[in-house]
TIBAPA-606010 format. One record per residue: residue in three letters; residue number from 1; x, y, z of N, C-alpha, C, O in turn. Coordinates in pm, 1 decimal. Each point is the difference from the previous one (the first is absolute). Example, Ala and Ser with C-alpha at 12.3 -4.5 7.8 and 13.67 -1.06 7.14 Angstrom:
2
("ALA" 1 (1319.0 -569.0 780.0) (-89.0 119.0 0.0) (90.0 120.0 0.0) (103.6 -1.9 66.5));
("SER" 2 (-138.6 106.9 -138.5) (82.0 119.0 6.0) (-77.0 109.0 73.0) (50.9 110.8 16.9));
//
This chain:
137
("UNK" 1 (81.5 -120.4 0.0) (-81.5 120.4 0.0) (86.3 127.4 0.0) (-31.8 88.1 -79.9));
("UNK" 2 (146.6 -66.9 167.8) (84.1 100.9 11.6) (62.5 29.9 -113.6) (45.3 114.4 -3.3));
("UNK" 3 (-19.4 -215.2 -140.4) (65.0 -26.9 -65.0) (-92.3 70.7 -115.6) (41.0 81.2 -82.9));
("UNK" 4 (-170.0 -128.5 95.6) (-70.8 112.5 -109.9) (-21.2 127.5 49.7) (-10.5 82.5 -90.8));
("UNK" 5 (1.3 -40.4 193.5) (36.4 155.2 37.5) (100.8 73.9 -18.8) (13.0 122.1 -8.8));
("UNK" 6 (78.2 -232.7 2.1) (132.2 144.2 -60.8) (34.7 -74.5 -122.3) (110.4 36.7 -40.3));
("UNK" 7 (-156.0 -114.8 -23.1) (-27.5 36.3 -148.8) (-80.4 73.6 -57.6) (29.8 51.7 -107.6));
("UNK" 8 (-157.5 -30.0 171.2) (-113.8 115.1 -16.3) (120.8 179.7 -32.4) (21.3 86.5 -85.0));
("UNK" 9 (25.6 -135.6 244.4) (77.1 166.1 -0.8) (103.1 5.2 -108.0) (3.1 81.1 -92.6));
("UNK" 10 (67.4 -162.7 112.6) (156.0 14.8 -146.8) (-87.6 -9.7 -101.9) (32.1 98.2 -67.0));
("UNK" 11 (-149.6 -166.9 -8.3) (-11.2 -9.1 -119.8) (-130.0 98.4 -56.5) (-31.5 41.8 -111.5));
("UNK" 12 (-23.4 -28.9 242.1) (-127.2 108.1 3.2) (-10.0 153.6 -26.6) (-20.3 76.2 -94.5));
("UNK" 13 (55.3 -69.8 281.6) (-24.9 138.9 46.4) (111.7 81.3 -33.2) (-10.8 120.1 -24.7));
("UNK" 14 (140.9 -196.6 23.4) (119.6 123.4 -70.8) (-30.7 -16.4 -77.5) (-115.8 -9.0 40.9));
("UNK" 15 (104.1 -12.6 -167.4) (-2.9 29.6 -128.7) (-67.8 93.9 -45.6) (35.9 77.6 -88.5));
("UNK" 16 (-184.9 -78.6 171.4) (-118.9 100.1 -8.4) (55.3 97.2 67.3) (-48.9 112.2 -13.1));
("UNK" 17 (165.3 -131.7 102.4) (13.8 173.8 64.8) (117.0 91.1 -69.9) (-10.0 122.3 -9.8));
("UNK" 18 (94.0 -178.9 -25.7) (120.0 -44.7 -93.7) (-70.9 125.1 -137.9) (21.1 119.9 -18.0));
("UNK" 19 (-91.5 -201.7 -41.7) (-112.9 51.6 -83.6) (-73.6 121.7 20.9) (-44.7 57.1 -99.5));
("UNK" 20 (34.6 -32.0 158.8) (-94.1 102.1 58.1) (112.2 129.4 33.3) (-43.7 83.7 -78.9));
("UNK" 21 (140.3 -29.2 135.5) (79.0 -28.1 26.4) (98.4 64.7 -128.8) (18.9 120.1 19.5));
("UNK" 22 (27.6 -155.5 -107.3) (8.7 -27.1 -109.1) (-30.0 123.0 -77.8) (83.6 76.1 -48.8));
("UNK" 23 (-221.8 -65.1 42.7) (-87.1 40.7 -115.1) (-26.2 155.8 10.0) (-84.4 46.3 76.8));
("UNK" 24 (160.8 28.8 -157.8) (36.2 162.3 -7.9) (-113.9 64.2 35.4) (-110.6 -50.4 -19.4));
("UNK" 25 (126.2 155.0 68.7) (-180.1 78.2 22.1) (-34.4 26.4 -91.2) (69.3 2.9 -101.6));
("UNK" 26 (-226.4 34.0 111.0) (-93.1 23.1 -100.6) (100.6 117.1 -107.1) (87.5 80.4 32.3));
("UNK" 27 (-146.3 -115.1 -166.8) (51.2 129.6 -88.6) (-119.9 78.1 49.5) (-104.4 -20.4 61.9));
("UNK" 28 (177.4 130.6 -125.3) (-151.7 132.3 -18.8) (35.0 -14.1 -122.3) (98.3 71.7 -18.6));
("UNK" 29 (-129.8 -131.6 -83.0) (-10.0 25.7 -152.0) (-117.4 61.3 -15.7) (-6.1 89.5 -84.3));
("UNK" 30 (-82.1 -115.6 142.2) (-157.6 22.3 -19.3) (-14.2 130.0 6.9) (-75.6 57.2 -78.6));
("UNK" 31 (184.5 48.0 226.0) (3.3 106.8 67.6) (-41.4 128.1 -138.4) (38.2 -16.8 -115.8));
("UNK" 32 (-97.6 104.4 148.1) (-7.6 105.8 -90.5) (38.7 90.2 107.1) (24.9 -42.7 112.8));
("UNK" 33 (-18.8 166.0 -143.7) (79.2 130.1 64.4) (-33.6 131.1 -46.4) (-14.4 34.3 -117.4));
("UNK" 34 (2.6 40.6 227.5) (-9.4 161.5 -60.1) (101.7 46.4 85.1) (32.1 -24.2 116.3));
("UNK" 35 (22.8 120.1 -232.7) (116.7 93.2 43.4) (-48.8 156.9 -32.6) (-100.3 30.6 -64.6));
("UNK" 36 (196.5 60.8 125.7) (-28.9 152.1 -6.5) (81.4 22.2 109.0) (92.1 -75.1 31.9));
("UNK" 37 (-128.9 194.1 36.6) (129.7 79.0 -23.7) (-131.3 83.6 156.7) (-121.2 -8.1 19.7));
("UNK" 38 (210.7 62.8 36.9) (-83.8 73.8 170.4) (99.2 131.8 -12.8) (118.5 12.0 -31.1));
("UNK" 39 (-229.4 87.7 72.1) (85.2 140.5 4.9) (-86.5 53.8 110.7) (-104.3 -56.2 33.2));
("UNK" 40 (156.3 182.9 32.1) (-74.3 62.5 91.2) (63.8 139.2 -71.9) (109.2 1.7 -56.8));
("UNK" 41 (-201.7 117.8 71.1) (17.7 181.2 -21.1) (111.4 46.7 153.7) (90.3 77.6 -30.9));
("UNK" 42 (-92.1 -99.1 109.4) (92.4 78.2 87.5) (125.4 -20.1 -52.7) (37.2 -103.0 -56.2));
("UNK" 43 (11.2 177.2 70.2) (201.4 19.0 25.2) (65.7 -62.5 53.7) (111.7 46.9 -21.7));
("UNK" 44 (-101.0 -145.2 95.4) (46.2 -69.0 136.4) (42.1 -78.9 -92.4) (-45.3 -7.8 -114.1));
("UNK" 45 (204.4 -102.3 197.6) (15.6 -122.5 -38.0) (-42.1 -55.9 160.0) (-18.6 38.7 115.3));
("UNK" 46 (19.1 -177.6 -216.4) (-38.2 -111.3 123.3) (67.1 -29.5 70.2) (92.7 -51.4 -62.6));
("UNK" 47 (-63.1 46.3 215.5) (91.2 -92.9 62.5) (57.9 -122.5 -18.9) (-72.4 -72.6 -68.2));
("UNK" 48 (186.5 16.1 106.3) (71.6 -118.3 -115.5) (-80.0 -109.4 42.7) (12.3 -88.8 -84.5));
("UNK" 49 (-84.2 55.4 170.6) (-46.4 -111.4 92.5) (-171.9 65.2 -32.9) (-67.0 -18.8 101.6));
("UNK" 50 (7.3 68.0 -181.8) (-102.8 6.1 -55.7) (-66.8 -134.4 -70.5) (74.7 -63.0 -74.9));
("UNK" 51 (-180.4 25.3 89.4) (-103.5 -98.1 -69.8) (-86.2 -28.0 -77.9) (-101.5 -18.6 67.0));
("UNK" 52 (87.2 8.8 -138.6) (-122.8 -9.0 -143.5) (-63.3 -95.9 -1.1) (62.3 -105.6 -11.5));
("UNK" 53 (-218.2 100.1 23.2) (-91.5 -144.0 2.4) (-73.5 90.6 -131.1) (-17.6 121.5 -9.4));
("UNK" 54 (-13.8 -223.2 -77.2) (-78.6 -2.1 -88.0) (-81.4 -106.2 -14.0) (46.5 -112.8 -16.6));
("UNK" 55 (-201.5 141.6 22.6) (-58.3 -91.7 -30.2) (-135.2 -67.5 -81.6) (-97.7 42.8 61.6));
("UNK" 56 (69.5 -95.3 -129.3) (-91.6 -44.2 -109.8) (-118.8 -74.0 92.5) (6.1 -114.9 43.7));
("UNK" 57 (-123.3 217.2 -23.8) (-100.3 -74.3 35.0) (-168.5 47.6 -48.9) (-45.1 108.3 -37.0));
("UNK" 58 (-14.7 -234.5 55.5) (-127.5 7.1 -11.1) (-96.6 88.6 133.9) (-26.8 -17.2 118.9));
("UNK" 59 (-0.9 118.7 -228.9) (-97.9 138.8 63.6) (-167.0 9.3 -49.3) (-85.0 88.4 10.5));
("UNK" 60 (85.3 -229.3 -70.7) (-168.1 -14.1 -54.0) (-87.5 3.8 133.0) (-115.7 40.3 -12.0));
("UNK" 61 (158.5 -76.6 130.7) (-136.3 69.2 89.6) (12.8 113.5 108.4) (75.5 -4.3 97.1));
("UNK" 62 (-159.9 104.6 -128.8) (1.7 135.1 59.0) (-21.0 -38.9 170.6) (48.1 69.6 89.4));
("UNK" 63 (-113.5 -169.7 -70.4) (-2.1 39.8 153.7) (91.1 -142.1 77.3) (-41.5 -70.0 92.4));
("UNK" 64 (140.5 61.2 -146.3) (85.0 -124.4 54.4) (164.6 29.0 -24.6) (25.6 73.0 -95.7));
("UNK" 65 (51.6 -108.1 149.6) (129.6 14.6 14.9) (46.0 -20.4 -173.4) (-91.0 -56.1 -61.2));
("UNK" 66 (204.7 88.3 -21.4) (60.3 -48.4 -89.7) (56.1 -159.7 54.5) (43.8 -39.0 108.3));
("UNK" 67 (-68.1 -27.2 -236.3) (62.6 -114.4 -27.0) (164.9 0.4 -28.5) (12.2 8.6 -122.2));
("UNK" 68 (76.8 -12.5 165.0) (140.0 -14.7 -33.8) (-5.2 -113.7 -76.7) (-31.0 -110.7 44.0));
("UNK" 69 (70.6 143.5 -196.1) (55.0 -131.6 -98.6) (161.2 -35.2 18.4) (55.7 -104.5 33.6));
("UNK" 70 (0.2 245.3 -72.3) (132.8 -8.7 11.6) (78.0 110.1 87.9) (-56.2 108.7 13.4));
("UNK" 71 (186.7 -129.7 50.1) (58.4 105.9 4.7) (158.3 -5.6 -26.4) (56.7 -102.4 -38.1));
("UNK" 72 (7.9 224.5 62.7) (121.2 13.4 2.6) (115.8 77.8 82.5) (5.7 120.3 -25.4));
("UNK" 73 (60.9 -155.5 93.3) (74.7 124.0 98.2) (121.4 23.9 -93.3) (50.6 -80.4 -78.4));
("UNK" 74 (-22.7 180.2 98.2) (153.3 70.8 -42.1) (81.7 34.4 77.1) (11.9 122.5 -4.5));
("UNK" 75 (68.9 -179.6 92.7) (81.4 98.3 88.0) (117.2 -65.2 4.0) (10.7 -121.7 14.7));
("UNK" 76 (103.0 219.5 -30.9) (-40.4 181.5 11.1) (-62.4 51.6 -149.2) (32.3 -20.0 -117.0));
("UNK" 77 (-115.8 80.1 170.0) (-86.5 33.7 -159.5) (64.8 84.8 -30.4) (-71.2 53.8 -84.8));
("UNK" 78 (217.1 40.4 94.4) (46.2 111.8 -99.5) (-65.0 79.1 -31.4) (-103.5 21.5 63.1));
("UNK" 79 (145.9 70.3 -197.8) (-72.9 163.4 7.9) (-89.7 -26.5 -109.4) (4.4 -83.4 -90.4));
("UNK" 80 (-121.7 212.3 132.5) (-93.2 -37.6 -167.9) (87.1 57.8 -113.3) (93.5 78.8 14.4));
("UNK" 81 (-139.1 -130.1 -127.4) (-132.7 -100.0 -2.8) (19.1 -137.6 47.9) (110.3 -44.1 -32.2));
("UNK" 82 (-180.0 -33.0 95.7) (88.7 -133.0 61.8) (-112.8 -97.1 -107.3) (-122.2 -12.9 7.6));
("UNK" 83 (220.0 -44.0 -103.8) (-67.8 -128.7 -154.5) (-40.6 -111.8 150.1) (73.2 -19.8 97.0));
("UNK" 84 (-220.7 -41.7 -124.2) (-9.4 -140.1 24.7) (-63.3 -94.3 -71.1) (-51.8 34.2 -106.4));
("UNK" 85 (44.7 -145.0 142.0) (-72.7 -86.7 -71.4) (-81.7 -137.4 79.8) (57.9 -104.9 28.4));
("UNK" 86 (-173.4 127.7 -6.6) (-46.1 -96.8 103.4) (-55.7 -128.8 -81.2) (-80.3 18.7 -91.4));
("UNK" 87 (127.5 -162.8 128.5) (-59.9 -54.9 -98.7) (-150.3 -75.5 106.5) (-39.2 28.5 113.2));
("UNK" 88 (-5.4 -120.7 -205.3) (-136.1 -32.6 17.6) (-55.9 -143.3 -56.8) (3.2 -29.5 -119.4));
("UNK" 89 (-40.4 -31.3 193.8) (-104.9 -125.8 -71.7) (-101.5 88.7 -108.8) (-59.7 102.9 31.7));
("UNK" 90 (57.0 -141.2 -110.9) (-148.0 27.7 -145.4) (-105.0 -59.2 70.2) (-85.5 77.1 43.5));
("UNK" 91 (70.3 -216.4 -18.9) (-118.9 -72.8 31.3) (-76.0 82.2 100.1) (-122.9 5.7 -5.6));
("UNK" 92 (216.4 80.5 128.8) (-63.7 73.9 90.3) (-114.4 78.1 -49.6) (-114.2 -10.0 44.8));
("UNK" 93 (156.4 99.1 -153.0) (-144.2 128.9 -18.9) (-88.5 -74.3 -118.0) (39.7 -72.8 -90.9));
("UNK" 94 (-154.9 110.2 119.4) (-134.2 -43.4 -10.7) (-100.5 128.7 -56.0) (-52.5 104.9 37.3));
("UNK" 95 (65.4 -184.1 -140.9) (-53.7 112.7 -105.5) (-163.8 104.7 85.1) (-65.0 -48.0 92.9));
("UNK" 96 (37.6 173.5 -149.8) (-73.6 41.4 113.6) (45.6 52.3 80.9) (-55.6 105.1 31.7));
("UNK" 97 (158.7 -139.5 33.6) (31.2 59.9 142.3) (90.9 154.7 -78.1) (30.0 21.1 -117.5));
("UNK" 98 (-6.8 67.6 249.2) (109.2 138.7 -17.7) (106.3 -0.7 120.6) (-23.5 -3.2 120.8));
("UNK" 99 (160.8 7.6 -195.2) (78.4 3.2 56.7) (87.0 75.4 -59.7) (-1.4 30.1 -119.4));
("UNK" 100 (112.7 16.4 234.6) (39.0 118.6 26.9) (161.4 -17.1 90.2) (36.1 -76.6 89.2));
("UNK" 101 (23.9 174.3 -154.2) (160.4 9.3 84.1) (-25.9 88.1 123.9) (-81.6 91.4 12.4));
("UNK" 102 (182.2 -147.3 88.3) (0.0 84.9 140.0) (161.5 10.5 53.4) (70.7 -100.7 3.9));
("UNK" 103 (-39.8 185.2 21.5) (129.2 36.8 69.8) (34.2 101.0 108.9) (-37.2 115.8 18.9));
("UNK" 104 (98.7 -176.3 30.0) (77.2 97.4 138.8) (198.4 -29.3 2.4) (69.4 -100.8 -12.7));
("UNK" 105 (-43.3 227.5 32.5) (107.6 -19.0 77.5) (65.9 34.8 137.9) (5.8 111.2 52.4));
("UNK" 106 (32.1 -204.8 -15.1) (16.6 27.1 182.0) (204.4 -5.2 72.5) (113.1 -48.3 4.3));
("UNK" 107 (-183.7 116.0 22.7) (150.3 20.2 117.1) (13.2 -94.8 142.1) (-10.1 50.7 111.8));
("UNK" 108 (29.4 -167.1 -130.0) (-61.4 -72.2 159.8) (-145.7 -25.5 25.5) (-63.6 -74.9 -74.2));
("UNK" 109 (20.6 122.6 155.7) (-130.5 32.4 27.1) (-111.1 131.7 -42.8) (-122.2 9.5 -11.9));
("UNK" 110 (255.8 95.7 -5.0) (-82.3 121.4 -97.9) (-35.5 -15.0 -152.9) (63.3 -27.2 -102.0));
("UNK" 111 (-198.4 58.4 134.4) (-51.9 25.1 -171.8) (71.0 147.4 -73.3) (-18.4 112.5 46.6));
("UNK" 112 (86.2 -136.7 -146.7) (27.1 152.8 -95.3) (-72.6 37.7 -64.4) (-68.5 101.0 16.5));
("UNK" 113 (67.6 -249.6 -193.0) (-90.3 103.4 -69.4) (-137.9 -147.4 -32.4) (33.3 -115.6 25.9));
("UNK" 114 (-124.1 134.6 -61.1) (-100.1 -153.1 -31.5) (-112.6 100.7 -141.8) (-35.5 113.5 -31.8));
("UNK" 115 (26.3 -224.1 1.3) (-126.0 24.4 -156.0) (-140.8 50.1 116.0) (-30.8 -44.5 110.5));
("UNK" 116 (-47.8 185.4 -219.4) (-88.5 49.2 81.6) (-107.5 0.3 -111.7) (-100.6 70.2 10.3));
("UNK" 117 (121.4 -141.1 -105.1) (-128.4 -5.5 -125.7) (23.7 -161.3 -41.4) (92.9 -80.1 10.5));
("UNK" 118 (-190.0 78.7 -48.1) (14.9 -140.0 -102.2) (40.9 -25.4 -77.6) (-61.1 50.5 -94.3));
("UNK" 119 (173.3 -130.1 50.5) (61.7 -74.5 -86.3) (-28.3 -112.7 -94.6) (66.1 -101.3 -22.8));
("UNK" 120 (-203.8 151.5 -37.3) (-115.4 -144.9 -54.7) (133.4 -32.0 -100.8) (97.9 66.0 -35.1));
("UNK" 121 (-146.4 -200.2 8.4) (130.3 -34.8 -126.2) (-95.2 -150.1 -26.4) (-73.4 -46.7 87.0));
("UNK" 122 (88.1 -0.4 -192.0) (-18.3 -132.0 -85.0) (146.9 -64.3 17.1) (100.0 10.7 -71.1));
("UNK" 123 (-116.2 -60.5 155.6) (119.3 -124.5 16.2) (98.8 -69.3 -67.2) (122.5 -2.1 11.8));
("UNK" 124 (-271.4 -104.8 -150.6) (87.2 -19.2 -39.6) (25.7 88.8 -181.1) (19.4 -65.4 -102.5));
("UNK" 125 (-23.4 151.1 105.1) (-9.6 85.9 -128.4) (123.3 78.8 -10.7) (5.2 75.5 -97.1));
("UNK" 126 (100.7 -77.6 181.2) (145.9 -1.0 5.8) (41.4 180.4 -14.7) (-79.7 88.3 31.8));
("UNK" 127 (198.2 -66.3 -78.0) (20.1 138.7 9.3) (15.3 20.8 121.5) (-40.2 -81.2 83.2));
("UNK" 128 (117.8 224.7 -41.4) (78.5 41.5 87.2) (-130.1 108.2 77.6) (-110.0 30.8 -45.7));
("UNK" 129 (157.5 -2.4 142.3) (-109.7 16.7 112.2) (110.6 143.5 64.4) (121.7 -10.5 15.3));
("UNK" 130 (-198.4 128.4 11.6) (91.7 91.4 61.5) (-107.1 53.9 111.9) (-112.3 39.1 -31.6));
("UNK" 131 (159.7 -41.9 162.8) (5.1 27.6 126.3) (-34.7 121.4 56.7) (-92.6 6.7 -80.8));
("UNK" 132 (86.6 44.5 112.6) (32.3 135.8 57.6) (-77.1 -14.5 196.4) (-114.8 -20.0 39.5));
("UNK" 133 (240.7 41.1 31.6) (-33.5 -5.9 142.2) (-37.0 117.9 74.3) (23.2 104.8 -60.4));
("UNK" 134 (-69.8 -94.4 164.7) (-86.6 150.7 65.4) (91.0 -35.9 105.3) (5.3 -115.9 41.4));
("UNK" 135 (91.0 239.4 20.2) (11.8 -36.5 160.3) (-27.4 14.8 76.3) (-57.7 108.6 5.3));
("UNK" 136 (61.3 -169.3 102.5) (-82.7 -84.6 118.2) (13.3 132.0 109.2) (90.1 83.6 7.4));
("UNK" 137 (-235.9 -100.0 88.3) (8.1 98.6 97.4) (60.3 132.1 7.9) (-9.8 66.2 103.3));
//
């Protein structure tokens, strides 16, 4: 009996883990992406330890939180214009729905500058996407 249990394991369970194990992560071949480019109107540069979240979500219902599809951090996000490119599952958006880019950049825990209008965009209909941030408080 002991004898088919660790033949089970040597000829079984390593192989399947071995295997598993093994096997490269998922591609994103599938991944589609929007890129563009974030600017803010003040004069200021950013501190070097500054942060950039950008993010791609579903804003189809007015009285409920956004859906986060995708996002992206940048840091140190550098000076504007700061280029990004967030990529994305396709299968996610669902024809019908409106979705929309959102961004902030933060210092630690302080907010600087964040998107103060809507950023409607067609997902997957490609082309470059330009930003413009309001600053904070």
């Amino acid at each position: 009996m002991l004898d088919r249990i660790a033949e089970f394991f040597i000829f079984g369970l390593v192989p399947l883990v071995v295997g598993v194990l093994a096997v490269p992560e998922v591609t994103k071949a599938g991944e589609r992406a929007i890129a563009g480019e974030l600017t803010y109107r003040e004069r200021i540069a950013l501190p070097p330890d500054a942060v950039l979240m950008v993010e791609l979500a579903d804003v189809s219902l007015a009285d409920a939180p956004a859906t986060v599809i995708a996002k992206r951090r940048i840091a140190p996000a550098g000076q504007v214009p700061i280029k990004f490119e967030i990529g994305f599952d396709p299968k996610a958006i669902r024809k019908g729905r409106t979705y929309a880019l959102q961004a902030r950049i933060t210092v630690g825990e302080r907010l600087m500058f964040i998107t103060d209008t809507s950023h409607q965009l067609d997902p997957l209909a490609g082309g470059r996407q330009g930003i413009v941030l309001k600053r904070a408080g």
